[in-house]
N, C-alpha and C positions, 0 to 999 in steps of 0.2 A: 090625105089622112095620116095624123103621127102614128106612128110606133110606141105601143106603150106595153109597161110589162104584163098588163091584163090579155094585151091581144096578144103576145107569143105567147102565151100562155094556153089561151083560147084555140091557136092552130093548133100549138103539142098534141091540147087534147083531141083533136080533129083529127091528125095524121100519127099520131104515136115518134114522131120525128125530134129529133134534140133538139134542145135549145137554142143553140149555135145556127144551127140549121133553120130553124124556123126564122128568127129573125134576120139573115141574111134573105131569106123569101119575102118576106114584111119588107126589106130594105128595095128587094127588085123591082118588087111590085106597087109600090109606093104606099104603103098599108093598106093593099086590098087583099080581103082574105080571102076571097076567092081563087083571087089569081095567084095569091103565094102558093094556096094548096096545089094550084096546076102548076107551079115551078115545083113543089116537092114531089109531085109523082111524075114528072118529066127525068128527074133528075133519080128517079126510086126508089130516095132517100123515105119518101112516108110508105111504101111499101115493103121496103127493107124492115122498116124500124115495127110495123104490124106484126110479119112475121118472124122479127126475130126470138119471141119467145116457144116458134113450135117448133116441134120432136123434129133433127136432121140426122138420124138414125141410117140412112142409106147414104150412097152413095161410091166411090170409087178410089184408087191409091193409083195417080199419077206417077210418072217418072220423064227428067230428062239428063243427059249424057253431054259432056262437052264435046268439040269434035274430037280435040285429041285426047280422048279420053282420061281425062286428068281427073274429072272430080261429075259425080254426080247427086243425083236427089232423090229422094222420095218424098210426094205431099199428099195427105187427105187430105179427101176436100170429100163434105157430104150432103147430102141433099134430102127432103121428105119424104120422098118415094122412089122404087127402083124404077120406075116406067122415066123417069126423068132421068135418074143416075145412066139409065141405057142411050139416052136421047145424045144427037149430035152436037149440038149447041152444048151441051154439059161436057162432053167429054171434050172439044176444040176448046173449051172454056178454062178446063183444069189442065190441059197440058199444055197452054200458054202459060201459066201458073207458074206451073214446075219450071216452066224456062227461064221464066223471070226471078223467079226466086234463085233460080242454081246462078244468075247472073248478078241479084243484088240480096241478099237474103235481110236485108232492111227494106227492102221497098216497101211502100204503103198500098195495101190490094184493097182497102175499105170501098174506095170508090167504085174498084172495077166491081166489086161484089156485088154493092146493092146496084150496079146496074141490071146486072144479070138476075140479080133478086126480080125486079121490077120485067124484065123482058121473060123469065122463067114459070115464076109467078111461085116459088116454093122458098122457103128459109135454106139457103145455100152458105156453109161455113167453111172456111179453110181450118181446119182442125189440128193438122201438126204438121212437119215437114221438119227433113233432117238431110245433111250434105256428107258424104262422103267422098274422099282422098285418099291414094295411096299415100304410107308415111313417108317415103323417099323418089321411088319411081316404081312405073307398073302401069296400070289401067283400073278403069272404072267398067261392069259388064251391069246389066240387071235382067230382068224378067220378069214381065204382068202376066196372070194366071188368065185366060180366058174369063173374061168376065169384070177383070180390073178390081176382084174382090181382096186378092193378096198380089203382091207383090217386092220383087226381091233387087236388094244393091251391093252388089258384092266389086272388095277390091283386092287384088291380086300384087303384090308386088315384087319385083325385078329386080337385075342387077345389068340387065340390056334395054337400049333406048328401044330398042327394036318388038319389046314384050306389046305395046299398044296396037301396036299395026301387023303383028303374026296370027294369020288366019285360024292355027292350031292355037294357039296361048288364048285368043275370044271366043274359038268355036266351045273350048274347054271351060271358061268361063260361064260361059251360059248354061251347058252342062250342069255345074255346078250350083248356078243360082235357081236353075229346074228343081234339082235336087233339094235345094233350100226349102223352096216353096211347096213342096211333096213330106217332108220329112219335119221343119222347125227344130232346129236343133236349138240347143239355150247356148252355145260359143262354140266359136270354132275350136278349142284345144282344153285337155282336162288343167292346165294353173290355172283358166278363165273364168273355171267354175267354181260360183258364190262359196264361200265356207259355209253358210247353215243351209247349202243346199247337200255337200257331201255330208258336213254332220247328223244332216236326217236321217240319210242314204246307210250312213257307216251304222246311226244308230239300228232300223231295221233291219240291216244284214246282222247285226250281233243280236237284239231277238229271234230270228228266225235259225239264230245256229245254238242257241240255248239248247241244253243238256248235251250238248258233242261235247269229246273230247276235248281238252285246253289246247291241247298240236292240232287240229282241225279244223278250230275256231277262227284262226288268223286266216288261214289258206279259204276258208269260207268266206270270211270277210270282205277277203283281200278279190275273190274271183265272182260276188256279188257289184263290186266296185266297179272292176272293171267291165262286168255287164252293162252297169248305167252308166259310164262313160260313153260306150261303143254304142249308144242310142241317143245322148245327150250332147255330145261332144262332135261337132261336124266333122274334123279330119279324120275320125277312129269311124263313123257309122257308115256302113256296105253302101256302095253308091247306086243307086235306084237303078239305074241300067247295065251296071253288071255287080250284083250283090257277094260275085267271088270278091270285089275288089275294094278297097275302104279307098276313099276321096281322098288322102294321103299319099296312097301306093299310084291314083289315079296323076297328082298332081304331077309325082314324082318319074310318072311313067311319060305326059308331055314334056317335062323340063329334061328329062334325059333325050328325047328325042328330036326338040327345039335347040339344044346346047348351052342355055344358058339356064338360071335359075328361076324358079317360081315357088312364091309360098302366099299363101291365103291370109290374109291379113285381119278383115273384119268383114264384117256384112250386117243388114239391115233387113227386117222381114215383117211390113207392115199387113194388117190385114183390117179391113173394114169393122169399126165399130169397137176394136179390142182397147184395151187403157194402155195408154202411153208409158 
């Protein structure tokens, strides 16, 4: 039986499958259409391609960590429903993901998708995924929220080779990326923070000190600011397990008793479903 552009045609419309893909089925099967459609749902290329136009609204934010913790990941990956998002096969799915991507962040995951698509049976998408690295030396720590709905990447950097593998400098770390995920701060330090985010800030604090005195007005200004930093700003907000103490005074109080240096560099804080 030839191959002709009426019969790829003819499968597309059968299986919702590409073009490409169809006629390589056409090509296996010697143009039988039957059996091409049993090559594209074997392969779960025409099961992928059905559902990839419905709602993948759920799902879960992977993570994985080099050994020596040099550089790590964060990846959504989502899925139709949460009874799936919770299911084994989905979570061993996306955290071979993350590993693979922290190891080649080109790879092509299409294939592995619609298998999982087809063996799932739900529209399953890799949605974003982002690597973080210390900018010199240090470590990579994270933290998944019970439930894999947020999840935090945080990197720490050093001035000792020895900050990766110091039980105090990781146990602190995850500390911290707890904290992350309880708190969402928008950067770690007030230079980080957007200019028309403090211009908002500066403009509401100068409405709300309207009719005060002209000498009052700055020092209001100036002590509204620093309110919204010290909730805004990760290294100034009281750290969730001892709120005397700001994640600063926290980091500063490890690295003096580690001996060498540690300062908070950047971090990452994905949460299901939010815009990239």
């Amino acid at each position: 039986m030839s191959i002709t552009k009426d019969s790829v045609m003819a499968l597309r419309e059968k299986t919702g499958a590409g073009l490409i893909d169809c006629k390589r089925a056409l090509g296996e099967s010697n143009g039988d259409m039957e059996e091409a459609i049993s090559i594209l749902r074997k392969k779960g290329v025409a099961t992928a391609a059905k559902k990839s136009g419905r709602s993948a609204s759920e799902g879960i934010i992977a993570q994985s960590i080099s050994s020596d913790r040099a550089k790590g990941i964060l990846v959504e990956v989502n899925c139709e429903t949460d009874f799936v998002a919770k299911s084994e096969d989905f979570l061993a799915f996306s955290t071979q993901i993350a590993g693979e991507l922290l190891e080649d962040p080109a790879i092509d995951l299409e294939e592995r998708r619609t298998e999982q698509v087809a063996k799932i049976g739900e529209n399953i998408q890799i949605s974003r995924s982002e690597i973080l690295k210390p900018d010199t030396s240090g470590l990579v720590e994270s933290y998944v929220h019970t439930g894999a709905k947020v999840a935090v990447l945080l990197s720490v950097g050093s001035d000792s080779a020895d900050a990766s593998t110091n039980d105090r400098v990781v146990s602190m770390s995850k500390d911290i990326c707890m904290h992350i995920a309880a708190t969402s701060p928008v950067c770690v330090s007030r230079n980080e923070v957007p200019a028309d985010l403090v211009a908002k800030e500066k403009e509401i604090a100068m409405a709300q000190a309207e009719g005060k005195p002209p000498q009052a007005i700055e020092k209001i200004v100036t002590g509204k600011l620093d309110k919204y930093y010290s909730g805004a700003c990760l290294l100034e907000q009281p750290f969730v397990k001892n709120p005397d103490q700001s994640i600063q005074q926290y980091v500063d109080e490890i690295a003096k008793e580690v001996g060498f240096s540690l300062n908070v560099e950047k971090f990452l804080r994905f949460q299901v479903g939010e815009k990239a």
